[in-house]
N, C-alpha and C positions, 0 to 999 in steps of 0.2 A: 548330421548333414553328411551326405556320400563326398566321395572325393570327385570334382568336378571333373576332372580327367578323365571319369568315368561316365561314358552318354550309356541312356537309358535307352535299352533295345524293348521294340514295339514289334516283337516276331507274332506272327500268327501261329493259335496254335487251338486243340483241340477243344470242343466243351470241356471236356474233363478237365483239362487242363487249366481252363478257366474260373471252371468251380473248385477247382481242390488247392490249386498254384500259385493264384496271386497275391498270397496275402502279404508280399515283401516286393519292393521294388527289382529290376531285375535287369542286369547288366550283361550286355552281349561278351563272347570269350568266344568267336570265330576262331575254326580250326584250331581249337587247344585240345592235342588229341591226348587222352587216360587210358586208365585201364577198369573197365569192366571186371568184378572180381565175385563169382557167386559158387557157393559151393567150392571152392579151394580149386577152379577153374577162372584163367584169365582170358577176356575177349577184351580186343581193342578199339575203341571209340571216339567220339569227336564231344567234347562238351560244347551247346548252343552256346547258352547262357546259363547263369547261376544267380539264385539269391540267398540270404539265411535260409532260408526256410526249403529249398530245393533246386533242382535243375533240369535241363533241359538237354539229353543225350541224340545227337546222331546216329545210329546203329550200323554194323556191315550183315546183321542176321538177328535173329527174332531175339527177343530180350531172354535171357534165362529163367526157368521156373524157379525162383526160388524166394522165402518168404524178407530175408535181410540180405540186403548186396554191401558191395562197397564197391566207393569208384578211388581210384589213386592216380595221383597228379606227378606230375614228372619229378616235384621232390622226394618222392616215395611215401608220403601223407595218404594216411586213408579213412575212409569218410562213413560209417554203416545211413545205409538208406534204404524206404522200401522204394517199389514200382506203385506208379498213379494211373497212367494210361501210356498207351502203346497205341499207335498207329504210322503209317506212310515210311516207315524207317526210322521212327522216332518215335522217344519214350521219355515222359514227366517222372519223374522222383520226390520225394519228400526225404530230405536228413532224416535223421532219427533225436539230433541235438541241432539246434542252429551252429551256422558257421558263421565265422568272420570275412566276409567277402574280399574285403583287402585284400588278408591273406592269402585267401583260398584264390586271385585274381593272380596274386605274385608270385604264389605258389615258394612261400615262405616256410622254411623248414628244416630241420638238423641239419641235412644229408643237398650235398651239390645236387641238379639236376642232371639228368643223365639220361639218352636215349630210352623210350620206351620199352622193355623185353618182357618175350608173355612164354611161363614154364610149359614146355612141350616132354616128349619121351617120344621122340621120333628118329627111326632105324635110319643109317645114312651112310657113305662109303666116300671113301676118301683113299681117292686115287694120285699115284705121283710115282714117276719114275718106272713106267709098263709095271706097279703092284697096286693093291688094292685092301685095305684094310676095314672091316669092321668100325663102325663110332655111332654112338647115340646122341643127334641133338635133344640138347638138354634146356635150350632159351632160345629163343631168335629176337632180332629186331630186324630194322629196317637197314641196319649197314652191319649186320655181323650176329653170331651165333656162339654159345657155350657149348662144347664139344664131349663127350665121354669118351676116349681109344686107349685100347694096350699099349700101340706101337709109340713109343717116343716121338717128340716132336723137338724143332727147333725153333726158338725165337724168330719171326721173320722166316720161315719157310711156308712154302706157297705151295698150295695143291689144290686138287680139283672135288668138290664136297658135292655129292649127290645123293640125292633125296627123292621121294617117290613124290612129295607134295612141293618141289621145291624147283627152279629151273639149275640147271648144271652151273654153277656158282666156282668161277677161283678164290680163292681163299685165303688169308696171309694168318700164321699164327701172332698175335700181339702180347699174348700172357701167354704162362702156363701155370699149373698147380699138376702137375700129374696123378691119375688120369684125366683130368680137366684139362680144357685149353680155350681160350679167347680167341676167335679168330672175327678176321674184318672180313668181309667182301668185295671185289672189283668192283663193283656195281649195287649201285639204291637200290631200293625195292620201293614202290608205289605206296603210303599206307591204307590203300584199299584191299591191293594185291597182296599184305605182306597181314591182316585181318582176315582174307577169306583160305588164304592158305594155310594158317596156323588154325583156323578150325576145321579144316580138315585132316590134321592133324591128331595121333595120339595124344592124351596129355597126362600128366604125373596123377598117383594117385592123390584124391585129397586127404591132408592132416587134419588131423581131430586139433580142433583152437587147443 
């Protein structure tokens, strides 16, 4: 028996969908956005709903070609799955092992939850004090970015981080590890706005599993 807390979403969805997807009852997860993960490339997405047996993705661009994905949930949990059907912005999956939907609802997991960040390798210039230095972003999310620069930075110093795919962003450093640095942003980013800009985006090469 499901946890009654849990209502049973009656989404519409594709033939395919219906032929390949329903064999598990299937619980709505409104705007629970993951990560899209194929090919050692991350895209960011909205999970519909989920059951054991699959789920039901939002998209911000066409699904990726590839034979096994994985989606990751803001615990940092990952899930191998193929693609069932694609259509309207949205795409049906199948696990490849059933899940625990509790779990996978609670998003239960070693590791705290932590803002969603999708790996990039994108050139970008960080300006402060009439100079201008060289840095590669290296993650983004939606309130802050992982940084690569030669130049030193300080705890809590602010400058101005610009990017070709990005809009001209103040910036506060919050960590460092040199040359790495954590910086926050003045300002949110949309998570539509902050999906269609990291794919247009470079991104790292992929690692062999």
């Amino acid at each position: 028996m499901r946890n009654s807390a849990q209502s049973t979403a009656q989404e519409a969805v594709t033939p395919q969908s219906s032929a390949d997807m329903r064999g598990a009852p299937r619980f709505a997860l409104m705007l629970r956005s993951a990560k899209l993960i194929a090919e050692g490339t991350e895209y960011l997405c909205i999970i519909r709903d989920v059951s054991e047996t699959g789920l039901k993705l939002r998209l911000f661009h066409a699904a990726p070609n590839a034979q096994v994905m994985m989606i990751e949930t803001g615990s940092g949990q990952r899930f191998p799955m193929q693609k069932v059907w694609e259509a309207n912005g949205e795409a049906g999956f199948r696990f490849l092992q059933p899940v625990d939907v509790d779990a996978f609802v609670k998003e239960a997991g070693p590791y705290p939850k932590r803002p969603l960040r999708l790996r990039v390798h994108h050139p970008a210039t960080v300006r402060m004090a009439n100079q201008s230095y060289d840095a590669t972003i290296l993650d983004i999310s939606r309130q802050g970015a992982r940084i690569s620069i030669t130049h030193k930075l300080a705890i809590g110093q602010k400058f101005w981080l610009e990017a070709t795919e990005l809009p001209l962003f103040e910036a506060t450093v919050c960590w460092r590890r040199a040359p790495e640095y954590g910086v926050v942003f003045s300002q949110l980013m949309g998570l539509e706005e902050l999906a269609q800009r990291a794919e247009r985006m470079d991104r790292p090469e992929a690692k062999a599993e």
